[in-house]
C-alpha positions as CSV (number, residue, x, y, z in Angstrom):
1,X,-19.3,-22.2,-2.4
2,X,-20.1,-20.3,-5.5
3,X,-19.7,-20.8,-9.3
4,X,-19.6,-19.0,-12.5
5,X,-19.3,-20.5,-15.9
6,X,-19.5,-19.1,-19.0
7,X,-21.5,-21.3,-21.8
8,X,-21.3,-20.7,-25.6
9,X,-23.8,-21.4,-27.7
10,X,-25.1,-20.4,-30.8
11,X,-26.9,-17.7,-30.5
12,X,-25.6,-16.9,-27.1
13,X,-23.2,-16.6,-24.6
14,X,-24.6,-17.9,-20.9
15,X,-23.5,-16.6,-17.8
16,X,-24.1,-19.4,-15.5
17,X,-24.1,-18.6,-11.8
18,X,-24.0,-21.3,-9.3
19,X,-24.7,-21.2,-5.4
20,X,-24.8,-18.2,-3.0
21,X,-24.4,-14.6,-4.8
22,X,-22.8,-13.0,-1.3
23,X,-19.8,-10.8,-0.8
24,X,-16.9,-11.7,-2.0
25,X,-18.3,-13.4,-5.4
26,X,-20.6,-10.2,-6.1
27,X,-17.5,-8.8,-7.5
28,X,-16.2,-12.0,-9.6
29,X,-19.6,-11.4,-11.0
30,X,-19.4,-8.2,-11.8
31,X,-16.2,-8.6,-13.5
32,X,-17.3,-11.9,-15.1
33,X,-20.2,-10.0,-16.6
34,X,-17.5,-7.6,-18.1
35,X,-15.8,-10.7,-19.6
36,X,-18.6,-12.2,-20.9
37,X,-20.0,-9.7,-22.6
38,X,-16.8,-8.9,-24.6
39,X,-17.0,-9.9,-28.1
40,X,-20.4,-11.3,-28.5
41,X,-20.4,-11.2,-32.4
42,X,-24.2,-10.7,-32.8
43,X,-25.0,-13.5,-30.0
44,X,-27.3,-12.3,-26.8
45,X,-25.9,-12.2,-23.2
46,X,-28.0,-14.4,-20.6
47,X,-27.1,-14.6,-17.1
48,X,-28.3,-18.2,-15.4
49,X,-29.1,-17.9,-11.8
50,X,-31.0,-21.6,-12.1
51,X,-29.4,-22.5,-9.3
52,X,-28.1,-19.9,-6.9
53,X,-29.6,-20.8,-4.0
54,X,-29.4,-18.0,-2.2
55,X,-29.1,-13.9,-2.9
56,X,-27.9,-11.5,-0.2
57,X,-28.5,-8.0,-0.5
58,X,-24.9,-7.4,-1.7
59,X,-26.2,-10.4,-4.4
60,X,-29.4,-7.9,-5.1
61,X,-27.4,-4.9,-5.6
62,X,-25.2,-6.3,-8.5
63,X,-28.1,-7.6,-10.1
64,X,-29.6,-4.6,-9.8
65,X,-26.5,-3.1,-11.2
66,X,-26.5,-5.8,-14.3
67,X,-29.9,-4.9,-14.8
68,X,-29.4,-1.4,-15.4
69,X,-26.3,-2.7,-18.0
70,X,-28.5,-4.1,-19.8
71,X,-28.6,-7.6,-18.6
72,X,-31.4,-10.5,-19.1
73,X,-32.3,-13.2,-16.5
74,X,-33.0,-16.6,-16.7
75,X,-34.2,-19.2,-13.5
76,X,-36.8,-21.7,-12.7
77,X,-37.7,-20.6,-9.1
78,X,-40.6,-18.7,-7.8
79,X,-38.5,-17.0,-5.4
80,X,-36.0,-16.1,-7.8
81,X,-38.6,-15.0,-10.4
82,X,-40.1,-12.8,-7.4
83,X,-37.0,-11.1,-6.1
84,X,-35.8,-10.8,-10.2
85,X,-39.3,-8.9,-10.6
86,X,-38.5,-6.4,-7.1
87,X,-35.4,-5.6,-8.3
88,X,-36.9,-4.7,-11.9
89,X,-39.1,-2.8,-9.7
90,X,-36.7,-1.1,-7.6
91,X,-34.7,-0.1,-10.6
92,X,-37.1,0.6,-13.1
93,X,-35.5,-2.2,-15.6
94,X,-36.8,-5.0,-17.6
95,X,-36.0,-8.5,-16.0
């Protein structure tokens, strides 16, 4: 199971992702990203991957491709944190 919800706030818009990023939900992220980041009005994009519980390398490559958009990360896990930093890394990106 996997979920994506989009929070307003303030001063930004949060992409919250729920669960395990695998095939077929990479692309509902991808394409949620999109949405999301559609009429921001000043407000920053965040994309919430507190609890995704699990990324597959499908899951790594569209992060990888969101970082190189532009996008920034939030999460609580060391092993999140570590495989955010890799890809960051692999792509020469900011986290």
């Amino acid at each position: 199971m996997f979920k994506i919800s989009i929070v307003e706030e303030r001063s930004r818009r949060r992409l919250m992702l729920e669960g395990k990023l695998i095939r077929p939900w990479t692309e509902e992220v991808e394409s949620a990203w999109k949405t999301a980041g559609e009429e921001l009005q000043g407000r920053k994009l965040l994309v919430d991957l507190t609890n995704v519980t699990y990324i597959s390398a499908d899951g790594e490559t569209t992060l990888i491709k969101l970082m190189r958009d532009g996008a920034k990360f939030s999460c609580r896990g060391v092993l999140t944190k570590h495989v955010l930093k890799q890809l960051a890394g692999r792509c020469r990106c900011a986290p």
